[in-house]
DSSP file (Angstrom, degrees, kcal/mol; ACC not computed):
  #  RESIDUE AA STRUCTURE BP1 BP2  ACC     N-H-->O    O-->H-N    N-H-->O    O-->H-N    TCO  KAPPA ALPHA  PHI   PSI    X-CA   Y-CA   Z-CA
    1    1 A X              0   0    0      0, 0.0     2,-0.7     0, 0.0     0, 0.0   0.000 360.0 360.0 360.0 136.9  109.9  171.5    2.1
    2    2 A X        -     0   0    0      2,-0.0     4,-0.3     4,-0.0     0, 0.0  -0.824 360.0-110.6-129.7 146.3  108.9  171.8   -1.3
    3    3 A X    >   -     0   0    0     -2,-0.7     3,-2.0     1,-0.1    -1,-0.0  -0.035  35.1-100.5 -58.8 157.3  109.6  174.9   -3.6
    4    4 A X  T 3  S+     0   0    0      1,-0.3    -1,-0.1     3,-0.0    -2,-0.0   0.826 112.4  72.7 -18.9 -58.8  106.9  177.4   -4.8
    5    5 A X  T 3  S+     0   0    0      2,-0.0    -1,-0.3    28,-0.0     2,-0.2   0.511  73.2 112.3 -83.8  19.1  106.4  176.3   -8.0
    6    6 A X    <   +     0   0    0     -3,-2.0    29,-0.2    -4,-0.3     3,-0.1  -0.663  23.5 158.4 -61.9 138.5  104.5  173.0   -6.6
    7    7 A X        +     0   0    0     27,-3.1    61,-2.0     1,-0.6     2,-0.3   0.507  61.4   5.7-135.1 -23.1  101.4  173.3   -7.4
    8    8 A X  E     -AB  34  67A   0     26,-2.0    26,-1.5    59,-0.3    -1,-0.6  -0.761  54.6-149.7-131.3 153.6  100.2  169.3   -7.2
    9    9 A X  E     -AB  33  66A   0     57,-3.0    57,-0.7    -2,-0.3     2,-0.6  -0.974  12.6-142.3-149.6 140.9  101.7  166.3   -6.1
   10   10 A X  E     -AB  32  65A   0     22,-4.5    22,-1.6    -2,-0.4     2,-0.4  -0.898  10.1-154.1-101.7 129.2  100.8  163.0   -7.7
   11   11 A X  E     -AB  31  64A   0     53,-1.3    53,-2.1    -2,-0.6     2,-0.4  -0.851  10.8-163.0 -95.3 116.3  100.7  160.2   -5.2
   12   12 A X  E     - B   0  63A   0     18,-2.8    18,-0.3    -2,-0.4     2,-0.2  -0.894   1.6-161.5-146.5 133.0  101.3  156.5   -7.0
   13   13 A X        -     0   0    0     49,-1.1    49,-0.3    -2,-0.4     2,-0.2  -0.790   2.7-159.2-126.5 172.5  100.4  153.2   -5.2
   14   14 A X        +     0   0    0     -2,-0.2    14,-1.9    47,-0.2     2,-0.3  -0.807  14.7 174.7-168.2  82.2  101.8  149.8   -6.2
   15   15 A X  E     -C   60   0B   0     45,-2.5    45,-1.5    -2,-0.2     2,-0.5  -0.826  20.9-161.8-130.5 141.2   99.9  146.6   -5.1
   16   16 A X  E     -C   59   0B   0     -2,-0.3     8,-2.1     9,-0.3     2,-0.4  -0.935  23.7-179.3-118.3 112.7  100.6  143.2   -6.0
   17   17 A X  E     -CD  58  23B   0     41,-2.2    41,-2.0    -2,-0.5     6,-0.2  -0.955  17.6-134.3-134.2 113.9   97.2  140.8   -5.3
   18   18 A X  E >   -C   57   0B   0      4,-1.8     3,-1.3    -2,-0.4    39,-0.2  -0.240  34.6 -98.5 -57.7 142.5   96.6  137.1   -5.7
   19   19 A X  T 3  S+     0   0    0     37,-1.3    38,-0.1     1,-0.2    37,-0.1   0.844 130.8  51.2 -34.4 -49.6   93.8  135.6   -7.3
   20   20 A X  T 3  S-     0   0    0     36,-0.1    -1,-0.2     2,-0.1    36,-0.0   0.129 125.9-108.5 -84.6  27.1   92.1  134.9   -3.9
   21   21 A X    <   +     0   0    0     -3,-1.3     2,-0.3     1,-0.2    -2,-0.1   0.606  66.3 151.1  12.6  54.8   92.9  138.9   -3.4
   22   22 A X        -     0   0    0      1,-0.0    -4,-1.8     2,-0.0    -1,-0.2  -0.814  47.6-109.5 -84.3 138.1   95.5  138.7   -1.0
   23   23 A X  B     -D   17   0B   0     -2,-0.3     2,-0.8    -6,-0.2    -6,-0.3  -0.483  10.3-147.9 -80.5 139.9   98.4  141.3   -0.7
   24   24 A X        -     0   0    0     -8,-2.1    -8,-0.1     1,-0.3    -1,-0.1  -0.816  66.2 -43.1-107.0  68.2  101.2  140.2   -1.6
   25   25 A X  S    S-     0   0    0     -2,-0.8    -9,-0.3   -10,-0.0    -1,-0.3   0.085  95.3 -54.5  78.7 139.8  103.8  142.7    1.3
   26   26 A X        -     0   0    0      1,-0.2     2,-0.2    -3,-0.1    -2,-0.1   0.207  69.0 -79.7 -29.4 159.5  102.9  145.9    1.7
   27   27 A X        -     0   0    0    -12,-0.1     2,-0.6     1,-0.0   -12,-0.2  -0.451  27.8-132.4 -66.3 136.2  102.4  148.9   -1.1
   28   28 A X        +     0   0    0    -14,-1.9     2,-0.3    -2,-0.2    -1,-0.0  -0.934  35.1 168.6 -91.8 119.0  104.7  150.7   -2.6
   29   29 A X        +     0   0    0     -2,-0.6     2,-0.2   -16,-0.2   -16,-0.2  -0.942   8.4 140.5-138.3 122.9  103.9  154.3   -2.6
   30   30 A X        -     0   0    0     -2,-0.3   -18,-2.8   -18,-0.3     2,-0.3  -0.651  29.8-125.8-141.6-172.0  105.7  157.5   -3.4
   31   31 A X  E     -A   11   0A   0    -20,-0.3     2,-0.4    -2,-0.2   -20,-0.3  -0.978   1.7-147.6-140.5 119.4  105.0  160.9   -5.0
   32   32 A X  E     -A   10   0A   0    -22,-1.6   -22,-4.5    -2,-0.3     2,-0.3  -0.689  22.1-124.7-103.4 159.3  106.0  163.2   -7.5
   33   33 A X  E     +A    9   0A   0     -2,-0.4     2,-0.3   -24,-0.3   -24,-0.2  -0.807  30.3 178.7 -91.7 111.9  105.8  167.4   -7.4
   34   34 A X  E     -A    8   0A   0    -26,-1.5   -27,-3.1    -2,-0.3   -26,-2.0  -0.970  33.7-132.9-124.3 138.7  104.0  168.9  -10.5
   35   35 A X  S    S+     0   0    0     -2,-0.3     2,-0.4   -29,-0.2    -1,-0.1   0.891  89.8  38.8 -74.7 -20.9  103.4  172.8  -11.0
   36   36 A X     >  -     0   0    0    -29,-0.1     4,-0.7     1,-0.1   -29,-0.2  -0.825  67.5-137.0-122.3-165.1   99.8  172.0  -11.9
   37   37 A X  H  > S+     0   0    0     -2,-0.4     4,-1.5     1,-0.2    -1,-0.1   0.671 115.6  54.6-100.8 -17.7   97.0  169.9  -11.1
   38   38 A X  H  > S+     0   0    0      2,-0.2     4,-2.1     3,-0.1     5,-0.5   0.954 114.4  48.4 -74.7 -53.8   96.4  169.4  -15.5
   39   39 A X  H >> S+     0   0    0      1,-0.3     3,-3.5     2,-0.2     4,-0.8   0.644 114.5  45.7 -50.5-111.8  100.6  168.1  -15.3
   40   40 A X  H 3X S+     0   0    0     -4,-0.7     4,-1.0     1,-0.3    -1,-0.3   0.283 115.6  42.5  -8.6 -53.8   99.7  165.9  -12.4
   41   41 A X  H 3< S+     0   0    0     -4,-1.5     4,-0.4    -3,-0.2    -1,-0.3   0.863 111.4  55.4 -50.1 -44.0   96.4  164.4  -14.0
   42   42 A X  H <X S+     0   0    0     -3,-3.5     4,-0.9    -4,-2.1     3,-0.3   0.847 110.0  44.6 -79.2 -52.7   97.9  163.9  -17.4
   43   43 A X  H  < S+     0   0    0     -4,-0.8    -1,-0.2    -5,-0.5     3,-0.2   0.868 108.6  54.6 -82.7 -20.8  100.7  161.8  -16.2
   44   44 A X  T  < S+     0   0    0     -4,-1.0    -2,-0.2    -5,-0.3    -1,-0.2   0.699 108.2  51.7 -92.9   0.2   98.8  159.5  -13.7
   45   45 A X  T  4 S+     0   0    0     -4,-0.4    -1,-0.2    -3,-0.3    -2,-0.2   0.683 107.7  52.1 -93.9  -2.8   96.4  158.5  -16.5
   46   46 A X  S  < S+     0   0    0     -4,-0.9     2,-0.2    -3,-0.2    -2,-0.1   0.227  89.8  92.4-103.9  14.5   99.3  157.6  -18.6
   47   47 A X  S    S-     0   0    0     -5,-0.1     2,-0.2     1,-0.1    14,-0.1  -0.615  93.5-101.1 -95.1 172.2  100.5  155.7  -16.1
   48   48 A X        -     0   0    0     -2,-0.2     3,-0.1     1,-0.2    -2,-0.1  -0.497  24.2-160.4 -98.2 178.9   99.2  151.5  -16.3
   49   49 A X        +     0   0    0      1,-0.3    12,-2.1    -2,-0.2     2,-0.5   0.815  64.3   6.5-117.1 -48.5   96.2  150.6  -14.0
   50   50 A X        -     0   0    0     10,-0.2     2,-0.4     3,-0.0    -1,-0.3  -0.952  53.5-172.1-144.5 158.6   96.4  146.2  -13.7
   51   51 A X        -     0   0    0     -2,-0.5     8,-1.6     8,-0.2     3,-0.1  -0.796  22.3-142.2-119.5  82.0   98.8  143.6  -14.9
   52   52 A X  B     -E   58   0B   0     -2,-0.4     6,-0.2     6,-0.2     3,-0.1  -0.168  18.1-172.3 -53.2-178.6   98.2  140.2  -14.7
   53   53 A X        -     0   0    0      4,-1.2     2,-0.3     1,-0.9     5,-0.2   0.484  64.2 -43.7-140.5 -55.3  101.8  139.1  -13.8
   54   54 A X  S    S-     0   0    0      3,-1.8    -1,-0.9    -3,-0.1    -3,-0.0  -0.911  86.1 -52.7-158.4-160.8  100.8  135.2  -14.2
   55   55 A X  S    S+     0   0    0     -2,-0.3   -36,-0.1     1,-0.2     3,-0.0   0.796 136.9  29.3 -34.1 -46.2   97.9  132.9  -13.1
   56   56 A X  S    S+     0   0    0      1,-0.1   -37,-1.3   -38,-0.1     2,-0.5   0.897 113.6  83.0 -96.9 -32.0   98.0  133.8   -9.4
   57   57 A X  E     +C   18   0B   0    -39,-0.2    -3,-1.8   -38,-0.1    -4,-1.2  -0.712  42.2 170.7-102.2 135.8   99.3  137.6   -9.7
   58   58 A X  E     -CE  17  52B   0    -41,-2.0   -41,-2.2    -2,-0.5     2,-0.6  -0.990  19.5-149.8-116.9 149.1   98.5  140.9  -10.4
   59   59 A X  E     +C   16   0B   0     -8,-1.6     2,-0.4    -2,-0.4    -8,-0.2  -0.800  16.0 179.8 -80.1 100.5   99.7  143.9  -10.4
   60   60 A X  E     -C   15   0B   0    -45,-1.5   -45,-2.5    -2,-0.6     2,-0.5  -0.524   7.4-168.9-104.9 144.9   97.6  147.0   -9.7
   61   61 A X        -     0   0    0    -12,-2.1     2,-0.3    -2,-0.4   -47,-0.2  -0.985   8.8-178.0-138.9 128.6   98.7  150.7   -9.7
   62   62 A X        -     0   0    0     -2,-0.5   -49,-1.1   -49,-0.3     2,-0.3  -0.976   7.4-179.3-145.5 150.9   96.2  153.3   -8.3
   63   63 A X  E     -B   12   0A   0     -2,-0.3     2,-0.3   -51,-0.2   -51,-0.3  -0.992  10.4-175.5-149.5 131.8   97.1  157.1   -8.3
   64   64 A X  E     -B   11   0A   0    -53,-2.1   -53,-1.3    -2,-0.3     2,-0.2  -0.999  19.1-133.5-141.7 148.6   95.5  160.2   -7.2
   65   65 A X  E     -B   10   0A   0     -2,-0.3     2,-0.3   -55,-0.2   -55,-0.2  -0.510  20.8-172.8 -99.6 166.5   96.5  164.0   -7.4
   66   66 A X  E     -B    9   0A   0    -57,-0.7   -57,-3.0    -2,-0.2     2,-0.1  -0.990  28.2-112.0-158.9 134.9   96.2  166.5   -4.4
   67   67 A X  E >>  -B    8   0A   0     -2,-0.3     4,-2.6   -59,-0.2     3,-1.4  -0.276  42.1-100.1 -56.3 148.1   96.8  170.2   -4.3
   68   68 A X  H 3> S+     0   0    0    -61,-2.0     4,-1.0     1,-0.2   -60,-0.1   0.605 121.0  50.5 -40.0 -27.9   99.8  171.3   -2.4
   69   69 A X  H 34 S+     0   0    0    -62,-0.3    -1,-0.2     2,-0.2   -61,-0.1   0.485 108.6  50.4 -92.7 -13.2   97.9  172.3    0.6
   70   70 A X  H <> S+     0   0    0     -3,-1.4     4,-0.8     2,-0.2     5,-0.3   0.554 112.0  50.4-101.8 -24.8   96.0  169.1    0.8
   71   71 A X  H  X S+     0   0    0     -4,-2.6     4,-1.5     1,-0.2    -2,-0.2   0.934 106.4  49.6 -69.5 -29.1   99.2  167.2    0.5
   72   72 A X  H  X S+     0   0    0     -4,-1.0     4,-1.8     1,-0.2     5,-0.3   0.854 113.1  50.6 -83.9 -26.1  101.1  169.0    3.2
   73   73 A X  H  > S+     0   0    0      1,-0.2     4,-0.6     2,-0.2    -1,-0.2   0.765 111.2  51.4 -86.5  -2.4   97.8  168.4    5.8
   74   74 A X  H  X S+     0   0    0     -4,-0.8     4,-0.9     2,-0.1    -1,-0.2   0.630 109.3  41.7 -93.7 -14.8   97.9  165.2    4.9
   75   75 A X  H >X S+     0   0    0     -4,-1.5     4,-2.2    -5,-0.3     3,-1.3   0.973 119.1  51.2 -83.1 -39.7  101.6  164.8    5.6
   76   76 A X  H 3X S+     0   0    0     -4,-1.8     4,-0.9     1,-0.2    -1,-0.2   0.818 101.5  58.6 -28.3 -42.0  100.8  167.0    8.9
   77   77 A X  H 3< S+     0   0    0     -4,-0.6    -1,-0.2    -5,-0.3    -2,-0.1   0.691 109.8  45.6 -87.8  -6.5   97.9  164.8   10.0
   78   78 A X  H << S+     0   0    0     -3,-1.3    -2,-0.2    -4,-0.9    -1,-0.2   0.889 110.8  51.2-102.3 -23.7  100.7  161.7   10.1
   79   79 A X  H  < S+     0   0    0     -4,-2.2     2,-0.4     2,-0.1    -2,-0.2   0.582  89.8  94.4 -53.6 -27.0  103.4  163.6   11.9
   80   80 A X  S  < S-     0   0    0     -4,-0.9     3,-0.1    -5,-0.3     2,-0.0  -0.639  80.7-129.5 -86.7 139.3  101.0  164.6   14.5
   81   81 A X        -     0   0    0     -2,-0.4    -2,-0.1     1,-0.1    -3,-0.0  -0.434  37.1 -86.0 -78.5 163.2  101.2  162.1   17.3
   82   82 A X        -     0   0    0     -4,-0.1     2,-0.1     1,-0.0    -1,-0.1   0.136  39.9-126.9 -75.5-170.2   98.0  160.7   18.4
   83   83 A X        +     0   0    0     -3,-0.1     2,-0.1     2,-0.0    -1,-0.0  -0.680  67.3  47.1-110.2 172.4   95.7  162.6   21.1
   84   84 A X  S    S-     0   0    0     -2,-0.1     2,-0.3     2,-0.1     0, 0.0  -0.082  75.4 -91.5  80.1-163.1   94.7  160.8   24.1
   85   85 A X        -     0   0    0     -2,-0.1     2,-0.3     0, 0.0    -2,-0.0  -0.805  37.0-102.9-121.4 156.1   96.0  158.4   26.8
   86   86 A X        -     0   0    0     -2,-0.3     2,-0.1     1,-0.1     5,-0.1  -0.759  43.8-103.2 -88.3 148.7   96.3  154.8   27.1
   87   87 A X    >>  -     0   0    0     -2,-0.3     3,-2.6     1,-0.1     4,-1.1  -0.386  34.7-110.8 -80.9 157.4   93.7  153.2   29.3
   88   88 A X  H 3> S+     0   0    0      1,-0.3     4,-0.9     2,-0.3    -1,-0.1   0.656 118.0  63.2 -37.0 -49.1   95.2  152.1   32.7
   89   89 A X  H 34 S+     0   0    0      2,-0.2    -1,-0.3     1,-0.2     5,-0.1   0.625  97.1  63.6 -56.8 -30.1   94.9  148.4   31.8
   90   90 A X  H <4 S+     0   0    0     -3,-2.6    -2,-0.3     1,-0.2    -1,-0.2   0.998 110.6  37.3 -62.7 -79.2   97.4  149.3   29.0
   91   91 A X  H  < S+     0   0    0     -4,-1.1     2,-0.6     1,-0.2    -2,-0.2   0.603 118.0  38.7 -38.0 -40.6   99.6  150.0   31.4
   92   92 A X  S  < S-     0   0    0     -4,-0.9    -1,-0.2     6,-0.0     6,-0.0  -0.906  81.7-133.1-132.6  84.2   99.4  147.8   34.2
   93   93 A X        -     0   0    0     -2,-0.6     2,-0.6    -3,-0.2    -3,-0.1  -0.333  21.3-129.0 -43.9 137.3   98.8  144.3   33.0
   94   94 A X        +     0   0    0     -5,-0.1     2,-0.3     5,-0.1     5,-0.2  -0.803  57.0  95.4 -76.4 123.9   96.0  142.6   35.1
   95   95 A X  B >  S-F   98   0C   0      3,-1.5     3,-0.9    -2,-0.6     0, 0.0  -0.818  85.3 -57.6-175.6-170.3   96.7  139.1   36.7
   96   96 A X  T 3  S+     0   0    0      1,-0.3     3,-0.2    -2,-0.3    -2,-0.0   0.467 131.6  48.2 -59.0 -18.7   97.9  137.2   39.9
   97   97 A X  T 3  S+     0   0    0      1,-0.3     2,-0.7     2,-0.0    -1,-0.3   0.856 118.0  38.8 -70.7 -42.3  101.1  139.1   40.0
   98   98 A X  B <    F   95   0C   0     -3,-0.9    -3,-1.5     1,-0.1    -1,-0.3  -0.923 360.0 360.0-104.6  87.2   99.5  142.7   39.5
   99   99 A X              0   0    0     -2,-0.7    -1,-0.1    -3,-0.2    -3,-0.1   0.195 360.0 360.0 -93.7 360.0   96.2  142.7   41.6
């Protein structure tokens, strides 16, 4: 739950990419709480955007800001489990044991 005086939340990604732009592990990504959406802009441009690291690596950082109400339906839309059913075949493997 995040107090009242949220007004933004800045979102920060973390990618490490090979020359032949392969990920290097999953992202790191977290978020910090700003009371406005000028705070929040102002500190993700200050933030650095690519690295080389050496010859094969870099480092990339991408960042975007989101109103409080667009953060909390996106954190809603990953909490909700998904709709539907699994098809039948899902269940029940097909072959010479399971006719």
């Amino acid at each position: 739950m995040l107090p009242e005086s949220v007004g933004a939340v800045l979102m920060i990604g973390h990618f490490i990419v090979s020359i032949f732009n392969v990920q290097l592990g999953a992202p790191v990504i977290y978020t910090m709480p700003f009371e406005t959406m000028e705070q929040c802009k102002f500190y993700g441009e200050q933030l650095p955007t690519d690295m080389q690291i050496d010859i094969e690596w870099k480092h990339s950082t991408r960042f975007e800001c989101f109103t409080i109400a667009q953060f909390q339906e996106l954190q809603r839309q990953q909490l909700q489990p998904q709709q539907g059913t699994a098809p039948e075949s899902a269940t029940k493997p097909e072959g010479p044991m399971n006719p």
